[in-house]
KEPAZA-166093 format. One line per 2 residues: number of its first residue (from 1); their letters; for each residue y, x, z of N, C-alpha, C. Coordinates in steps of 0.05 Angstrom, whole numbers. Each point is the difference from the previous one (the first is absolute). Layout:
N
NUM) A) Y,X,Z,Y,X,Z,Y,X,Z | ...
//
This chain:
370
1) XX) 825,2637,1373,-11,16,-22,-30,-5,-3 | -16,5,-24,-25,-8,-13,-22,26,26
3) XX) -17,-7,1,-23,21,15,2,20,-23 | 2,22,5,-13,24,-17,-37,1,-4
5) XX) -8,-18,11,-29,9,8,-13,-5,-24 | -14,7,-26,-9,-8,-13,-17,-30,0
7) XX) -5,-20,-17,-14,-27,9,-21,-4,-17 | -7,25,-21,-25,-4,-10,1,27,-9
9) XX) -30,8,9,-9,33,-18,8,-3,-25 | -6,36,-12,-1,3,-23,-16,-22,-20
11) XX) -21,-8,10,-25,-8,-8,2,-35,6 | 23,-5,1,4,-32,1,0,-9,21
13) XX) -23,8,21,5,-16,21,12,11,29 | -8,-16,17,25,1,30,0,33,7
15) XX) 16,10,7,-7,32,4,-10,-10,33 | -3,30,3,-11,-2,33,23,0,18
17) XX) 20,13,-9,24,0,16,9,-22,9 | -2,-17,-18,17,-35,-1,-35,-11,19
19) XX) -15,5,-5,-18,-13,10,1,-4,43 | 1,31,4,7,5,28,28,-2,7
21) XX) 22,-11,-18,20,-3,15,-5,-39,-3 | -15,-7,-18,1,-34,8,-20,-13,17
23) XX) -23,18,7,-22,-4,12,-2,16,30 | 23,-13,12,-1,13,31,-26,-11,17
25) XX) -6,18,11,-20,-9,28,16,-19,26 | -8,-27,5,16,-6,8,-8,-1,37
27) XX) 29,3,12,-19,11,26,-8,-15,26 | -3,-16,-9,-14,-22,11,-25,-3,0
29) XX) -15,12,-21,-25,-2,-4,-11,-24,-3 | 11,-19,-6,-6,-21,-10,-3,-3,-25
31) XX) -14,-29,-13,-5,4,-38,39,-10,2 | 5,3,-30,21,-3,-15,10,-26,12
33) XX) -5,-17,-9,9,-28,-1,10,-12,35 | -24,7,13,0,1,28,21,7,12
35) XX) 1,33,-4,19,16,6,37,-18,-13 | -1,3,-23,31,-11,-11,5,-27,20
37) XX) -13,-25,-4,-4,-21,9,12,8,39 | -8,13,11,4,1,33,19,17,-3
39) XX) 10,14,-13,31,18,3,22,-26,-5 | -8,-15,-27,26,-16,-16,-2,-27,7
41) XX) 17,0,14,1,-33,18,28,-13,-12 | 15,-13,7,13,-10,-7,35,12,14
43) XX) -8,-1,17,15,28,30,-2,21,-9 | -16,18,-11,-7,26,-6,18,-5,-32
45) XX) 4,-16,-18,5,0,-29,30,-5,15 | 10,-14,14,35,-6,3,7,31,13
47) XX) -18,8,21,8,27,8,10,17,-19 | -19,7,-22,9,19,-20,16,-8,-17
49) XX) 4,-29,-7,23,-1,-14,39,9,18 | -14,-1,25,22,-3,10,25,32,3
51) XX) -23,8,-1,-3,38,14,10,12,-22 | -12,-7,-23,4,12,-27,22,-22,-13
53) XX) 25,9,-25,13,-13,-8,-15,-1,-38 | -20,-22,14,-7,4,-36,-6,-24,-5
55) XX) 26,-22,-14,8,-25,-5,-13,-1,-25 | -8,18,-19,-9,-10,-29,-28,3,0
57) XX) -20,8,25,-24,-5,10,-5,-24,21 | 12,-8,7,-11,-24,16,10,-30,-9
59) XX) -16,-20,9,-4,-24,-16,35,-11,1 | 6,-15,-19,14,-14,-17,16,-20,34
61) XX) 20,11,9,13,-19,13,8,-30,-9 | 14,-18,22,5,-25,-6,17,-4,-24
63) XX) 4,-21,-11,19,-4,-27,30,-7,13 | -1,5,39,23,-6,6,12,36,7
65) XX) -17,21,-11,9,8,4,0,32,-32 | 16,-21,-18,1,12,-29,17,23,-1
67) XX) 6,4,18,24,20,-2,-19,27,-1 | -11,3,25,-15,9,10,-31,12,-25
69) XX) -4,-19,0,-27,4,-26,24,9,-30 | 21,3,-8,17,14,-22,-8,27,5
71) XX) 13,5,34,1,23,4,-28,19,-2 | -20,-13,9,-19,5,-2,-16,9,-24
73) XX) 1,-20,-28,-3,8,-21,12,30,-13 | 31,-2,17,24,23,-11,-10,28,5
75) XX) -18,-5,25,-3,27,7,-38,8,-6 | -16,-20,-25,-17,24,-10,-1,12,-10
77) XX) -31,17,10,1,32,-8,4,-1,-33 | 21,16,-11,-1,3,-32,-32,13,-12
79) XX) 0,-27,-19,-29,10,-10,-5,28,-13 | -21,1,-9,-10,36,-6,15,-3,-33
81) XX) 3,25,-14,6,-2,-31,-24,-1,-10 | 5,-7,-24,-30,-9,-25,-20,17,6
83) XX) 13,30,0,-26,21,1,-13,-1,26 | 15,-2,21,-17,1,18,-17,-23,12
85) XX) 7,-29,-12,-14,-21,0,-20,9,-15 | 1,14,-28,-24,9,-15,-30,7,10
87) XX) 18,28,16,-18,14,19,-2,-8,21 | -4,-19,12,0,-15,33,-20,-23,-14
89) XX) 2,-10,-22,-14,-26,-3,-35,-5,3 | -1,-13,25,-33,1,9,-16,-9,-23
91) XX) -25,19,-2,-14,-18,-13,-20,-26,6 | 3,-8,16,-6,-35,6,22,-4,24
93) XX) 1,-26,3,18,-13,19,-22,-20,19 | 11,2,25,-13,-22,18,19,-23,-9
95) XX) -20,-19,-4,12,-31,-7,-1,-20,22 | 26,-7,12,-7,-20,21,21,-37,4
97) XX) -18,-5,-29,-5,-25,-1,-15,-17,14 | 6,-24,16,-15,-17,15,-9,20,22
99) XX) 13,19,14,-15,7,21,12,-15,30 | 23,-8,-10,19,-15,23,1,7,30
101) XX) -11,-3,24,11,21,17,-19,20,2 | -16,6,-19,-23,28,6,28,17,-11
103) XX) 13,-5,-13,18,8,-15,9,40,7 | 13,-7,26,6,20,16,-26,23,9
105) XX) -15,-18,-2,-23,21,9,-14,10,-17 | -5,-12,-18,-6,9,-31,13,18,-6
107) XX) 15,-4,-7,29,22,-9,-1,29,7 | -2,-2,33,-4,23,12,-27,23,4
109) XX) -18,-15,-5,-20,12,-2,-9,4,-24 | 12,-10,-32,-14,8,-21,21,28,-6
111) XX) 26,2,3,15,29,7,-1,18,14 | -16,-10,26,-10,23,8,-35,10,-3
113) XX) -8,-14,-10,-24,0,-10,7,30,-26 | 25,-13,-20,-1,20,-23,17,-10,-29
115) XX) 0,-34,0,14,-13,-9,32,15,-3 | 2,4,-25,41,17,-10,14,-28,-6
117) XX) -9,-23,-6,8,-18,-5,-2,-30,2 | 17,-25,5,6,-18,6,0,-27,-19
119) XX) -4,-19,-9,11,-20,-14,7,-31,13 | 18,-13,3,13,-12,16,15,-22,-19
121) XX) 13,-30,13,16,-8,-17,15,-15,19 | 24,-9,2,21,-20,7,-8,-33,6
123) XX) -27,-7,-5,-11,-18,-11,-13,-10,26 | 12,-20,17,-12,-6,29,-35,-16,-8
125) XX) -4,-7,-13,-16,-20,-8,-26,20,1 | 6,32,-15,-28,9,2,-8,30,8
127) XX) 29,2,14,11,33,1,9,-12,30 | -2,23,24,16,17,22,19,11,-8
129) XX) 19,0,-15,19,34,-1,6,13,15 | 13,-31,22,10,13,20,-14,19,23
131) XX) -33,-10,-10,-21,15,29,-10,27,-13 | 4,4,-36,-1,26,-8,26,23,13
133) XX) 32,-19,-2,12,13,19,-11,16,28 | -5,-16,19,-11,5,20,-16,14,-1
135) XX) -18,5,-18,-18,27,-2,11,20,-7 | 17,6,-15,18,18,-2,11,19,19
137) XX) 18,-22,27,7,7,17,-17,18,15 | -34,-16,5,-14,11,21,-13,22,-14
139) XX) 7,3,-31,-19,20,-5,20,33,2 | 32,-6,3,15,15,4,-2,14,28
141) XX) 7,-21,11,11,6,34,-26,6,18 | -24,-12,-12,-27,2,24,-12,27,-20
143) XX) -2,-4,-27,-31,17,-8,20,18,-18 | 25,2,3,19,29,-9,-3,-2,-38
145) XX) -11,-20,-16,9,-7,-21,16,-6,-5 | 16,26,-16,33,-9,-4,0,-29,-30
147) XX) 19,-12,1,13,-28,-12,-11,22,-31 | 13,17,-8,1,7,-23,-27,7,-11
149) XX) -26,16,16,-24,-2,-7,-19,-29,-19 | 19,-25,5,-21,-19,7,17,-24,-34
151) XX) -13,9,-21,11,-9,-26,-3,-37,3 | 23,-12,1,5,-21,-3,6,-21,-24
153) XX) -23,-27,-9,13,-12,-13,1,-22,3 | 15,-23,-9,3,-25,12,16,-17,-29
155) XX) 2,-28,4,2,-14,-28,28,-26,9 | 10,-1,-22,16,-26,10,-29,-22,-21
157) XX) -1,-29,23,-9,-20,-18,19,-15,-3 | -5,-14,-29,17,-24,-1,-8,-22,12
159) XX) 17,-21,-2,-10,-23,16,-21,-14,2 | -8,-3,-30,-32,-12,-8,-14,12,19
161) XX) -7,28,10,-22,10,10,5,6,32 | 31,-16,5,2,-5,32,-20,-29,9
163) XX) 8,11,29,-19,-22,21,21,-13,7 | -8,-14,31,33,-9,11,16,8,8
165) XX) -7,28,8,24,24,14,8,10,-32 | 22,7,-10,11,15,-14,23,22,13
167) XX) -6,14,-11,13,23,11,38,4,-14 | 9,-20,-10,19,0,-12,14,-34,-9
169) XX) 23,-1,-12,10,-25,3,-15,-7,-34 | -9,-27,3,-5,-5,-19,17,-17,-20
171) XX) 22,-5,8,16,-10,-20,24,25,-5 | -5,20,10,17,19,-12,-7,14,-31
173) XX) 17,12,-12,-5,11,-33,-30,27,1 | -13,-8,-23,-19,16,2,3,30,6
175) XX) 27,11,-3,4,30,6,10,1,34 | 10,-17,12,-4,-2,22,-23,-3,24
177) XX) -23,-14,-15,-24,-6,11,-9,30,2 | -4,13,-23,3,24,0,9,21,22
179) XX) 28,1,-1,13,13,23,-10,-8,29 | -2,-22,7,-5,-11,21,-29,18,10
181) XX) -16,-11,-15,-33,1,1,4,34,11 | 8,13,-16,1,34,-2,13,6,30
183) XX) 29,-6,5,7,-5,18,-23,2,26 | -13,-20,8,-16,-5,15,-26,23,-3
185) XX) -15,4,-22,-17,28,4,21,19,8 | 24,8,-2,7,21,14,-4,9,30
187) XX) 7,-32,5,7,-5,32,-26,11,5 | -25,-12,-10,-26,0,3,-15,37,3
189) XX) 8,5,-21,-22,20,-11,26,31,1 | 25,-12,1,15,32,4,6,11,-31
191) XX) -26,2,-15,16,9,-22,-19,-10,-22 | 2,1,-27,-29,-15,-14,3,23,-21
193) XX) -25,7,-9,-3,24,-16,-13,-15,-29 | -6,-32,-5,-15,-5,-24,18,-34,5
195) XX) 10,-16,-23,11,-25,15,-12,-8,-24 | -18,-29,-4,-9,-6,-23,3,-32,6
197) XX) 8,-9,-18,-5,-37,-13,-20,-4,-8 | -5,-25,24,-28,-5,13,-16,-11,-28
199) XX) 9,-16,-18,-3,-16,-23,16,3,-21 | 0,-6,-15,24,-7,-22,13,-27,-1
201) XX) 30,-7,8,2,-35,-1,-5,-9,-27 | 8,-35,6,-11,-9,-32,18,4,-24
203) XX) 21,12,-1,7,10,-23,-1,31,2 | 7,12,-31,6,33,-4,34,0,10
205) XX) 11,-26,-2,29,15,6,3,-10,35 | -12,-12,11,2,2,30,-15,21,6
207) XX) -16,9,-1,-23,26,1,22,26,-6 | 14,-8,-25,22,30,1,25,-5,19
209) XX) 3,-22,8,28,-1,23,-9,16,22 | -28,-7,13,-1,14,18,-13,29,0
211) XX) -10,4,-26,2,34,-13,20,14,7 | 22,-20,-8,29,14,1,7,15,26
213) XX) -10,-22,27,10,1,23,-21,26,8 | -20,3,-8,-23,20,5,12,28,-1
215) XX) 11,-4,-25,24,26,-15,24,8,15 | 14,-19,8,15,10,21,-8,15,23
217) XX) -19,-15,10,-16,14,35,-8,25,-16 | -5,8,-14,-9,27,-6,29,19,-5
219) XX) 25,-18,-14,24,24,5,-3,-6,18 | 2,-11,19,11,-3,29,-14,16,21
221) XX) -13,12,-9,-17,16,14,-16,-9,23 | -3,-30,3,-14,-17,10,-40,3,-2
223) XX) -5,11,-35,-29,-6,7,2,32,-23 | -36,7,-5,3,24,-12,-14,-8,-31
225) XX) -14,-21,-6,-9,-9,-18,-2,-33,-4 | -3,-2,-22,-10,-37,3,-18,-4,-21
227) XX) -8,-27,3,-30,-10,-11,2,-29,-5 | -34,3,-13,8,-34,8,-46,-6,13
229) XX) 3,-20,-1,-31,-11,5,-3,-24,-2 | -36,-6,-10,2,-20,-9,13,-11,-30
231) XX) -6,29,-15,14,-11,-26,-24,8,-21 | -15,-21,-15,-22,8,-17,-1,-6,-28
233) XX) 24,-11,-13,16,-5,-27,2,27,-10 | -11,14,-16,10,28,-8,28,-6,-16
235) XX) -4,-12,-19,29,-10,-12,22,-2,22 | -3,-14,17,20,-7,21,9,28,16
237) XX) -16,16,5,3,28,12,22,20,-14 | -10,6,-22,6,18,-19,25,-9,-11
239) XX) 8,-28,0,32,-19,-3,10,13,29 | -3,-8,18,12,7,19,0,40,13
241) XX) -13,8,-15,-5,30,0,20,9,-22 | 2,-11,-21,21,14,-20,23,-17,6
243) XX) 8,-18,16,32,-12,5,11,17,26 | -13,10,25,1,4,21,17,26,-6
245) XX) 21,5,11,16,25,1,-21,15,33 | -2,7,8,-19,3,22,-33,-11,-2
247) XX) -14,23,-15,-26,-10,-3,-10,-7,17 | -18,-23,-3,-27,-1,28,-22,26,7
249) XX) -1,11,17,-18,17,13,-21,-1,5 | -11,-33,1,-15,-20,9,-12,-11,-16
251) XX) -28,-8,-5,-12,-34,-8,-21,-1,28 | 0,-18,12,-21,-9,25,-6,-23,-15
253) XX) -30,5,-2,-15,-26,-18,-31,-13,12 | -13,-16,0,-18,4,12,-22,5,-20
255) XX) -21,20,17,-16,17,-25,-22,-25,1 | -1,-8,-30,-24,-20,3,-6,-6,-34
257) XX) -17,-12,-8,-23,-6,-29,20,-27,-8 | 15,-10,14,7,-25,-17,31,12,-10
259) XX) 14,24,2,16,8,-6,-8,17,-27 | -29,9,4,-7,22,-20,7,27,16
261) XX) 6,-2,22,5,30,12,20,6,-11 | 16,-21,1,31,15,-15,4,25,-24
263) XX) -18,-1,-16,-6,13,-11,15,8,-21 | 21,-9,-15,29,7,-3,14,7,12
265) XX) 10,-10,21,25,10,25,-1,17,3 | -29,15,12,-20,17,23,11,25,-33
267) XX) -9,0,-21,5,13,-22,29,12,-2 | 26,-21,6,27,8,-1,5,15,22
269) XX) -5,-15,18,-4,20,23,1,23,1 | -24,9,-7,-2,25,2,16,23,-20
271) XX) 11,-17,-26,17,10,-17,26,10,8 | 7,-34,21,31,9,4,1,7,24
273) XX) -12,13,21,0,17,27,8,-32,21 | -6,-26,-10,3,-16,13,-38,-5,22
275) XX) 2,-9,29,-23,15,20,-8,-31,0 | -25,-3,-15,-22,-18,-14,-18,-5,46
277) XX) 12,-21,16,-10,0,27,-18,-31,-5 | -23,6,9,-21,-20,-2,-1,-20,31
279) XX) -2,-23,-4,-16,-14,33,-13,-11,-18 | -20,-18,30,-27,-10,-9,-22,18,-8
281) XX) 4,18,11,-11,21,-33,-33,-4,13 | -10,0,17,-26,-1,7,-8,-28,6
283) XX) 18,-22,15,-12,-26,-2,-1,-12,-22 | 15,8,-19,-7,-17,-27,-20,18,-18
285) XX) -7,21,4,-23,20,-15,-31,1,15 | -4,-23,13,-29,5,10,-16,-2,-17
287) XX) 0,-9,-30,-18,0,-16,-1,29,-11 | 16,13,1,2,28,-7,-14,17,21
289) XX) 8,-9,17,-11,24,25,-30,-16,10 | -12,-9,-10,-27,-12,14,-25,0,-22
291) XX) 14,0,-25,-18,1,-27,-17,28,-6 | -22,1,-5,-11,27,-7,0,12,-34
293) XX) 6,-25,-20,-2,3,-22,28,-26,-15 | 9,21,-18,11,-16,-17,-5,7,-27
295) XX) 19,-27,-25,-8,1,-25,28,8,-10 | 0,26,-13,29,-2,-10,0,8,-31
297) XX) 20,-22,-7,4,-5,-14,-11,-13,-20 | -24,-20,8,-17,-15,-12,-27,24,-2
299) XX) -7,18,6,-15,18,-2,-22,-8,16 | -15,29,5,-27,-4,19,13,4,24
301) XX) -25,-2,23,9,2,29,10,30,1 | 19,1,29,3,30,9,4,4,23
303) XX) -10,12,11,4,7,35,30,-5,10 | 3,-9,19,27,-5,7,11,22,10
305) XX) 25,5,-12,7,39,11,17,-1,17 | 16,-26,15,10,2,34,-24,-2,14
307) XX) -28,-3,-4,-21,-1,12,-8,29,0 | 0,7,-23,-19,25,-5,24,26,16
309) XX) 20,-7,-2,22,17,16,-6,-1,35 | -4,-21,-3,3,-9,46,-18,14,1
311) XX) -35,-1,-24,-21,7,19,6,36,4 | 19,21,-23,1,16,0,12,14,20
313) XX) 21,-19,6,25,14,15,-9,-12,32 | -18,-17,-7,-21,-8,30,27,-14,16
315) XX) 17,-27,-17,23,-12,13,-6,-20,-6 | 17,-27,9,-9,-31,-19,13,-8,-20
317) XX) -8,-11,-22,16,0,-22,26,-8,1 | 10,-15,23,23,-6,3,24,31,-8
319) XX) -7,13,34,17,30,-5,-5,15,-35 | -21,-8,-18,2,12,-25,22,-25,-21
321) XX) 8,-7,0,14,-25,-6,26,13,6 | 12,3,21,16,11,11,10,24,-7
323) XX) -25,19,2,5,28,-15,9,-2,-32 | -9,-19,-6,1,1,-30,23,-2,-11
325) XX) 22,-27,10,14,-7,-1,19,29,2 | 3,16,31,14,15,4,4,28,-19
327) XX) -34,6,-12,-2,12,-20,13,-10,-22 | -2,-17,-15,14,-14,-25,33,5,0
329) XX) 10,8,27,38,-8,-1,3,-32,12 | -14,-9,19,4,-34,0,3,10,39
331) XX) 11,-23,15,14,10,23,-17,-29,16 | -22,-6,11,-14,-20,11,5,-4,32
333) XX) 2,-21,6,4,-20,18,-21,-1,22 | -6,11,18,-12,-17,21,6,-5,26
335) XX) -17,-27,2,7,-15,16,-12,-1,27 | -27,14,4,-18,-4,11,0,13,41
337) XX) -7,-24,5,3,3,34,-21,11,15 | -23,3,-20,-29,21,13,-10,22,-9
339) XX) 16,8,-33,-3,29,1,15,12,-9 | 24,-1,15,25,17,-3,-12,27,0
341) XX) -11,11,14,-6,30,1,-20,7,-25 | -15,-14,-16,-16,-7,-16,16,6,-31
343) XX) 20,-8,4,9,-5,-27,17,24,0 | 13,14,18,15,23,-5,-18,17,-15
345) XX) -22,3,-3,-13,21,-19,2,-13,-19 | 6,-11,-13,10,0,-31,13,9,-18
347) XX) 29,15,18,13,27,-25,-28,23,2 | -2,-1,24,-24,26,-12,-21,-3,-22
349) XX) -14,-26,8,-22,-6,-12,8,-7,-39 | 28,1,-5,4,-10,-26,2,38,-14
351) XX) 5,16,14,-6,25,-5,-29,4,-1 | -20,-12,13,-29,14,0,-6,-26,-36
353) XX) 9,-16,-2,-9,-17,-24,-5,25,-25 | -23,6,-13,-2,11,-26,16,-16,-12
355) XX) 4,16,-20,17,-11,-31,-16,-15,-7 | -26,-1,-8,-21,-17,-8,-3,-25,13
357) XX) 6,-1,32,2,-26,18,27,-13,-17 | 23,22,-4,22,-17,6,0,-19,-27
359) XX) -17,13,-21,-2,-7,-30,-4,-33,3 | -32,5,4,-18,-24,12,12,-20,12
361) XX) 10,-1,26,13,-16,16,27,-12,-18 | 11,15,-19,13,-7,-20,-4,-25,-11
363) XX) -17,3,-10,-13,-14,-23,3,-33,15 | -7,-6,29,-3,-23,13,27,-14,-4
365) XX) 23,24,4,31,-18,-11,14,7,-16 | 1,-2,-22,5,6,-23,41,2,-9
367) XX) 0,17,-9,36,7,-7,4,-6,-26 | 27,-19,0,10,-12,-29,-18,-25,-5
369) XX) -14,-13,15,-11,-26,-7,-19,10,-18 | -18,20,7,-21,6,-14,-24,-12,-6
//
């Protein structure tokens, strides 16, 4: 069953309740990383798998032993219904792309740091899944974060955007690659609460085959929503948004000036209750967050108002970026391995933004291709 514990105040952000049940004192007295690192050995991770019978949290057995990994998939936890994915859905996600074996330790310390949520993919080339699993486990069994607290999402890629490991047969039918791929985050992750297509393939009707297969795992009570990422064609969206018997929940895009800030999508988005999730959002915006003056709209100069916000709210323009986003209805991505604790003030801080910030800050990304 879901925590009863509330996961964000009235007022948007983390309540205090959720805060002291994810932020234990740990009793070792050691820092964080230290501490996880000398408990989770390799002996200490088979121990708890062994003790505990929880096959759809621990990593992905041999392919000699498929029987086994079925069963495994068979028995995750049934995802949450719409509404309560509604109300559970974090407002940012820890992103852990390219962290490879920080993977596990990452994981664990940006959730218990304060982190409600996860983003992950099937994708050996630039994703752990399997070591987000493993955080899972230890964040269950060692630091008493139950599986269901901890909002999960993860992607099938297609083959273009595999490495040499693929996680699935590649000469099998695209709705199989599908199954397969999904399959395997089960084994991984136990249960997936967001399942999105990493890209769009090169056609609209291979792109809707494996729509199709998306559509099933959702009757199947396999995942609780789906998505897609990596899709910046508004035409191509909105085709595949009005064919889709099972809307997307999802656009994961990367927030950046050569897209225009998605500034149509980012618009439907918010029309059709579909969750507008940004990456990149600060490495590709340093000209935004470092500038003191811009010209908009061919006009005169004007103070830069993620500047004029940081100096107010006495934060770096980065976390106002962030707030803004979260203010607007947009669901942002980070990635970051040195200020995890840093960036959790951002549901709050998108509540301290004046209307007048949020106007301003507006203006820098513009809605409907303005």
């Amino acid at each position: 069953t879901r925590s009863m514990l509330p996961l964000r105040s009235s007022s948007g952000g983390f309540s205090q309740q959720r805060r002291r049940r994810l932020v234990r004192r740990r009793r070792c007295g050691q820092p964080l990383l230290a501490c996880m690192l000398c408990c989770v050995s390799a002996t200490a991770l088979g121990t708890l798998a062994s003790t505990r019978a929880r096959p759809a949290l621990m990593r992905a057995a041999s392919s000699s032993e498929g029987s086994a990994g079925d069963d495994a998939a068979s028995k995750a936890a049934t995802p949450p219904s719409e509404q309560e994915q509604e109300r559970s859905r974090p407002p940012m996600l820890y992103g852990t792309a390219w962290k490879k074996e920080r993977t596990t330790a990452l994981v664990v310390e940006a959730i218990r740091a304060g982190f409600e949520g996860v983003d992950t993919a099937c994708q050996p080339k630039h994703y752990r899944e399997d070591l987000v699993g493993e955080a899972l486990l230890i964040l269950e069994e060692r630091y008493h974060v139950p599986r269901s607290d901890v909002w999960i999402q993860t992607k099938f890629t297609p083959l273009g955007g595999q490495g040499p490991e693929v996680p699935y047969d590649v000469a099998a039918p695209l709705e199989d690659q599908v199954a397969q791929s999904l399959e395997t985050s089960l084994r991984h992750l136990g249960r997936v609460d967001s399942f999105l297509l990493h890209s769009p393939l090169r056609t609209f009707e291979d792109t809707m085959t494996v729509w199709h297969r998306f559509e099933q795992a959702v009757d199947d009570g396999l995942v609780s929503q789906i998505g897609i990422s990596n899709c910046y064609n508004f035409p191509f969206f909105r085709r595949l948004y009005d064919a889709a018997r099972v809307k997307p929940k999802v656009l994961q895009n990367r927030f950046y000036a050569e897209s225009n800030y998605d500034a149509d999508l980012r618009t439907f988005c918010l029309e059709h209750g579909v969750h507008y999730q940004t990456f990149w959002t600060v490495s590709a915006n340093h000209h935004l967050l470092t500038a003191k003056h811009f010209r908009y709209d061919g006009g005169r100069e004007m103070p830069n108002p993620i500047a004029l916000a940081a100096d107010r709210l006495k934060v770096p323009p980065a976390l106002v970026l962030y707030a803004w986003l979260i203010r607007v209805g947009h669901q942002p991505l980070s990635g970051t391995t040195t200020h995890i604790h840093a960036n959790l003030k951002c549901p709050d801080l998108a509540n301290d933004l004046s209307s007048d910030e949020v106007d301003q800050i507006a203006r820098l990304f513009p809605f409907r291709g303005e």
